[in-house]
N, C-alpha and C positions, 0 to 999 in steps of 0.2 A: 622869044628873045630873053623872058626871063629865067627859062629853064637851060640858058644857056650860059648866061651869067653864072647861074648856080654851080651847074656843074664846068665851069672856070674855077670857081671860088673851090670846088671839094678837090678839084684837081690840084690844086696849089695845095690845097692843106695836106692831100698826101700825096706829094713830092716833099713836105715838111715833114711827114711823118718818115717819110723813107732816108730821108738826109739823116733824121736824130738817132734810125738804129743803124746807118750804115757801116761805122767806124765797129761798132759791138759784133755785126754780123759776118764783116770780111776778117774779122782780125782770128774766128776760132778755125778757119785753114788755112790760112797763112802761120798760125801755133802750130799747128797738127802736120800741116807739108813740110816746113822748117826742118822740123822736129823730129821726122822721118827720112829729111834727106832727099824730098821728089823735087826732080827738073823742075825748069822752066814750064815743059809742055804740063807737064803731070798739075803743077801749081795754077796754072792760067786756068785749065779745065777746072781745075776743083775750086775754086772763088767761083766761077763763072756758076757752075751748077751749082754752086749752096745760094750765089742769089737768087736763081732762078725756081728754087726749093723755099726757100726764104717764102716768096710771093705764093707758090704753091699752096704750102703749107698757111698761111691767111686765108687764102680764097675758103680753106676746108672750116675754117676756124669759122667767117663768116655766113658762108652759107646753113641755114638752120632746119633741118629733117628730122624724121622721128627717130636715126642713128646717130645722128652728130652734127658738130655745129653749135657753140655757145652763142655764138649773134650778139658777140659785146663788140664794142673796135678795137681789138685786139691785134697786135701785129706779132709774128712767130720770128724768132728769129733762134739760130745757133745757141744751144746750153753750153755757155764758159766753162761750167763747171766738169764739163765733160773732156777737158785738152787732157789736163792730166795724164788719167785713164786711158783713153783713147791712145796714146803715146805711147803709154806700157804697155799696150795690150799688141798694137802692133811693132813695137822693138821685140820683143820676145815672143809672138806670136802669128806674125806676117797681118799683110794688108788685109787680107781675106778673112781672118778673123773680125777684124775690126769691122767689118759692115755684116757679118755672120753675127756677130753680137748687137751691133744697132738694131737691127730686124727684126731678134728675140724680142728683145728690150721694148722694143712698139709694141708688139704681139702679146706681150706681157702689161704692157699700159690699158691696153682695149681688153684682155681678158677682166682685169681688176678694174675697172672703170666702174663698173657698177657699185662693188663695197669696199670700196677706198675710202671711206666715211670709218668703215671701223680699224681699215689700216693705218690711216693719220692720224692715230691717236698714238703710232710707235714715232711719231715726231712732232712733239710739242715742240715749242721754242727754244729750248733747253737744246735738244737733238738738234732741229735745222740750222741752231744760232750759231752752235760749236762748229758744224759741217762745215756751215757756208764760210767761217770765219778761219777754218783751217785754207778752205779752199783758196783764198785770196790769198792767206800768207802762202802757201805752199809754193802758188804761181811770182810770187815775186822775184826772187834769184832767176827767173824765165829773163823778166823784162829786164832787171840791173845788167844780167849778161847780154843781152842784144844794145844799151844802153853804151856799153865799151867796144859794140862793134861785132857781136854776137858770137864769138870765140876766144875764149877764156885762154885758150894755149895760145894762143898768137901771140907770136913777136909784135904787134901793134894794138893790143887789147887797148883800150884807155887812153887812146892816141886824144892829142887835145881837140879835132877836130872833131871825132866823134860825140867827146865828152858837152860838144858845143853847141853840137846840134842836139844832142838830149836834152840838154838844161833848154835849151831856147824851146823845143818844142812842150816841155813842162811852164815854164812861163808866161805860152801863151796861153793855155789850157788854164790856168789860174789866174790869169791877165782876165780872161774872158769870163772866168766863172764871180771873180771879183766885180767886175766895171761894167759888164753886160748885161742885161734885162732882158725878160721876154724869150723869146724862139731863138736866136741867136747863142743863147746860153747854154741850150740845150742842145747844139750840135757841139760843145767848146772842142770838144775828143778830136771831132772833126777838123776843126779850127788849125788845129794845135798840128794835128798831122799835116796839112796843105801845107803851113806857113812854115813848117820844119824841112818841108820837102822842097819847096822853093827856096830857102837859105842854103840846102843840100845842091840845089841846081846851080845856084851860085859861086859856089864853091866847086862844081865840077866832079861832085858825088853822087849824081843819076844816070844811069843806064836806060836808055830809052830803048835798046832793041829788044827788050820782050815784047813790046808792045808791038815792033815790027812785024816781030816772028808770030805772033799769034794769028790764028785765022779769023776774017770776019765775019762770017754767022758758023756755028755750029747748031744740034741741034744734040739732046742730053742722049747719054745711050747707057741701057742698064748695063750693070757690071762692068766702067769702065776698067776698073783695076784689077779685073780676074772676078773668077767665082769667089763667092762666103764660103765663109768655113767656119764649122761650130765648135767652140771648143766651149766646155761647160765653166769652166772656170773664170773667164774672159765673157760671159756672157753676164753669170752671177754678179759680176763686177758692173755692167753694165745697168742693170735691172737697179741695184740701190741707186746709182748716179738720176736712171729714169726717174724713182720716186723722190730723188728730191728735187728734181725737176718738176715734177707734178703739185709737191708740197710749193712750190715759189710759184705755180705756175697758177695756184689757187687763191694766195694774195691780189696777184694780177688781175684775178675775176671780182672777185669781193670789191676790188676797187674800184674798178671799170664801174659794177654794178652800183654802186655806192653816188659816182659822180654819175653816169645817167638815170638814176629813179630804178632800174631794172632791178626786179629780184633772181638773185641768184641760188636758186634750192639746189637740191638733189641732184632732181634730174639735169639742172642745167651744166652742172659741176658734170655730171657722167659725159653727156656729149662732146663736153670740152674737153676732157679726159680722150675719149675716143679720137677725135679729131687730131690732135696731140699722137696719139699712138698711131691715126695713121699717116699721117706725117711722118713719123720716126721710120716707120715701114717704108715708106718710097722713098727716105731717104737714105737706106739703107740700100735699095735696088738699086739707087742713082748713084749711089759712092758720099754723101754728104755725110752728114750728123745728127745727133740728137737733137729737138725743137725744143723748144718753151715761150711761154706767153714773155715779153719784152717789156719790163717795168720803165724802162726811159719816154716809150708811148705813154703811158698811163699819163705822165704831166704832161704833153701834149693837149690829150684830150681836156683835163683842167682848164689849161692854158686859153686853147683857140674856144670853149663854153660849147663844142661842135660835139653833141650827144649820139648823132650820128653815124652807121658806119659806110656812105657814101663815100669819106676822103678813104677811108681803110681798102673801100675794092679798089681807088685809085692807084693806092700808093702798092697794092699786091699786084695790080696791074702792070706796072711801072715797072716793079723788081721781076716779072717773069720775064718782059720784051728786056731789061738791059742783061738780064741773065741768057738771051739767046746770043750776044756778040761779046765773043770773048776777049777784044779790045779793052771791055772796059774792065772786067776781070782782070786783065794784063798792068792796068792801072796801079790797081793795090799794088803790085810787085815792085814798083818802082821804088815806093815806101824804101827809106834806106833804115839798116838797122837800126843803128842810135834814135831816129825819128820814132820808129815804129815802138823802141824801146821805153821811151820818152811818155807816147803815150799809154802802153800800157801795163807801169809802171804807175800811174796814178787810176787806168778802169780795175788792176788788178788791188788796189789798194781800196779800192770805193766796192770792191765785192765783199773785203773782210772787215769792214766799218757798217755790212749791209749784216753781216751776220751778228757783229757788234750793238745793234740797234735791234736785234731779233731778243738778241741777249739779255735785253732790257727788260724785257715783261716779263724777265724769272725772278721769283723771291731769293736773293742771294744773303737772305737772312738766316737761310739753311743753310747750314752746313756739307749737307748732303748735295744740294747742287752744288756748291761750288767743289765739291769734291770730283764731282761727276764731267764740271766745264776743265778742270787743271787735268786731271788725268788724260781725257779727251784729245784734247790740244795738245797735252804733251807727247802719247803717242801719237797722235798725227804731223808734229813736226816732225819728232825726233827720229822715227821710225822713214821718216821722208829722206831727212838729212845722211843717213847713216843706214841705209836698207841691207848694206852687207852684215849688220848684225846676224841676219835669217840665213847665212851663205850655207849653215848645216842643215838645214833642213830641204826637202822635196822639193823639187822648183815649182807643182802647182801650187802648193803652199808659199812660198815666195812673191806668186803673183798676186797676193793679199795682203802679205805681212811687209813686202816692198814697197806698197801705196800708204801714203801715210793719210787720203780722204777715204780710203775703204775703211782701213785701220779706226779712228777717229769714228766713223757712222757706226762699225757697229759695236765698239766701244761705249759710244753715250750712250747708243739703244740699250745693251745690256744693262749699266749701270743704272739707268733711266729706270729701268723696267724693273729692279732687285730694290732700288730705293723709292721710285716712288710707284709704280704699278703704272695700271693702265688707267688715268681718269679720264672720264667722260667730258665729250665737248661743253657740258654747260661748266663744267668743275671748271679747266681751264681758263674759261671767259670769265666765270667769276671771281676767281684768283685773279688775272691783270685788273680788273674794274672796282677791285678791294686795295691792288697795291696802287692805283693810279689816287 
């Protein structure tokens, strides 16, 4: 009786953990389908299979072997940082490319898994803080356009109904994050989107026949959207996205480790690594997206004091069986734009406030960094805003100098590396714990 109680208790907690990354995980292919123009059908499948990838990619996390496996509670979920890219890579390069470069991209995580130790050292905080801080501004004009209704050339762009249901579903999202405690707080994204979508139903702005048309169980099948296809350049692009995914996805361990007692060495950092790349690999066969460890779990575990990763196989559990019925997939879709816009509009704002705090542990008493963060930023906006500058140049060349988060990564790398070299992990650590 008491082991059944228990495993109640771990079961609730991850159905808790799965509520806090749900909003974060459906939202980067509902970006990327949007974004490309795929149906209904094409859209229902692709939420369905990245939750169902989602829980996948856990289970690999969890489970711990002499190849892979970190064994923290760890939840995998979709890298945001990846909509971007992924967008460009397939407008200008077909779909086929885009999962032809995810693939790489895993393949290339699990080849450097092992001395990735001497590769993160090409991104200090200096590197990730600028990245991740481009990345969030870059995705903003995403969310303000879907905010008006998600097309800018419409005769109804900014219609006030739209504009109504945006603000209200930012309100509660801040309502919540204000006046709520505890668990509840930490779905707010979640919060914000439901209460948006029932003001929407209210109003007679929800379409429930996706959910009609969708089928009730499916079952995932590789290459749903054609064969991969390799294109080097789309791939390149791919591979830095992966390592700063690995760079954020190593915070997440350090943490984890930090609030359960566990040490995080070496070797543990490689498996987790692995696990990660092969994630990226199956989700690459299955039609999804890049993985990374999910920092909105990490206060969870804080939170419920549960050191354990018993709720973690639950809550992987949970996301593989609702990732087999594409009903619930069909759900997200209903999401009206302004809502959708509404919310992420403030997750794409709390990405570039994520980098902004990264930012924080560099001496900006040099001159040189700040040299290194303005330039940075500047080409990665500007270069974003205005990509037809490069209209004379190669178009592989374009598909570089057109991303303003490629542009920006290997920008600070460079300057990073000309100014201040390569220091060693203890130099780093001693540098913040001198400026703290």
């Amino acid at each position: 009786m008491e082991r059944k109680t228990q495993s109640g208790k771990a079961a609730i907690l991850g159905l808790q953990h799965l509520l806090a990354m749900y909003a974060g995980a459906v939202a980067v292919p509902l970006l990327i389908g949007t974004g490309l123009g795929f149906n209904q059908e094409q859209m229902t499948y692709l939420i369905s299979i990245d939750i169902f990838m989602c829980g996948l990619a856990t289970f690999l996390q969890l489970i711990v072997n002499r190849f892979f496996g970190i064994g923290l509670p760890v939840v995998l979920g979709c890298a945001i940082q990846a909509v971007a890219p992924l967008i460009l890579i397939g407008s200008n390069e077909g779909v086929g490319a885009i999962y032809g470069s995810v693939m790489a991209s895993g393949l290339f995580v699990v080849l450097v898994s092992g001395f990735f130790s001497k590769i993160k050292r090409l991104f200090p905080p200096i590197v990730t803080g600028t990245v991740i801080t481009v990345i969030g501004l870059t995705l903003i004009p995403v969310a303000i356009e879907k905010m008006g209704g998600g097309n800018a050339s419409a005769a109804n762009f900014g219609d006030k109904t739209s504009l109504l249901l945006a603000f209200v579903t930012i309100a509660l999202i801040v309502s919540v994050q204000m006046f709520v405690k505890g668990f509840i707080r930490s779905i707010a994204v979640l919060i914000g989107l439901v209460g948006g979508s029932i003001l929407a139903a209210v109003m007679g702005r929800i379409d429930l026949s996706t959910i009609g048309q969708a089928p009730f169980f499916h079952v995932p099948q590789p290459f749903y959207f054609g064969k991969p296809t390799f294109d080097i350049w789309s791939i390149l692009l791919m591979i830095i996205i992966s390592i700063v995914s690995m760079v954020e996805s190593t915070g997440v361990y350090f943490a984890l480790g930090d609030i359960t007692g566990k040490k995080v060495g070496e070797e543990e950092l490689k498996k987790g690594y692995r696990a990660e790349g092969l994630a990226v690999i199956l989700g690459g066969i299955f039609n999804t997206f890049p993985y990374t460890g999910f920092s909105q779990n990490v206060g969870l575990v804080q939170l419920s004091g549960i050191k354990t990763r018993k709720p973690i196989y639950f809550s992987a559990a949970f996301l593989i069986i609702l990732g087999l019925f594409p009903k619930v997939g069909a759900l997200a879709q209903i999401i009206p734009e302004p809502v959708l816009g509404g919310g992420m509009l403030i997750m794409f704002g709390m990405v570039a406030v994520q980098g902004i705090r990264m930012l924080m542990d560099v001496d900006f008493t040099n001159d040189k960094n700040l040299l290194i963060t303005a330039v940075s930023i500047g080409f990665g906006l500007g270069f974003n805003i205005v990509p037809t500058l490069f209209n004379q140049l190669p178009q592989t060349v374009q598909m570089f100098t057109g991303n303003g988060i490629v542009m920006s990564s290997v920008t600070a790398i460079i300057l990073n590396l000309v100014f201040n070299g390569l220091k060693k992990d203890e130099e780093i650590i001693k540098a913040a714990l001198i400026k703290e």
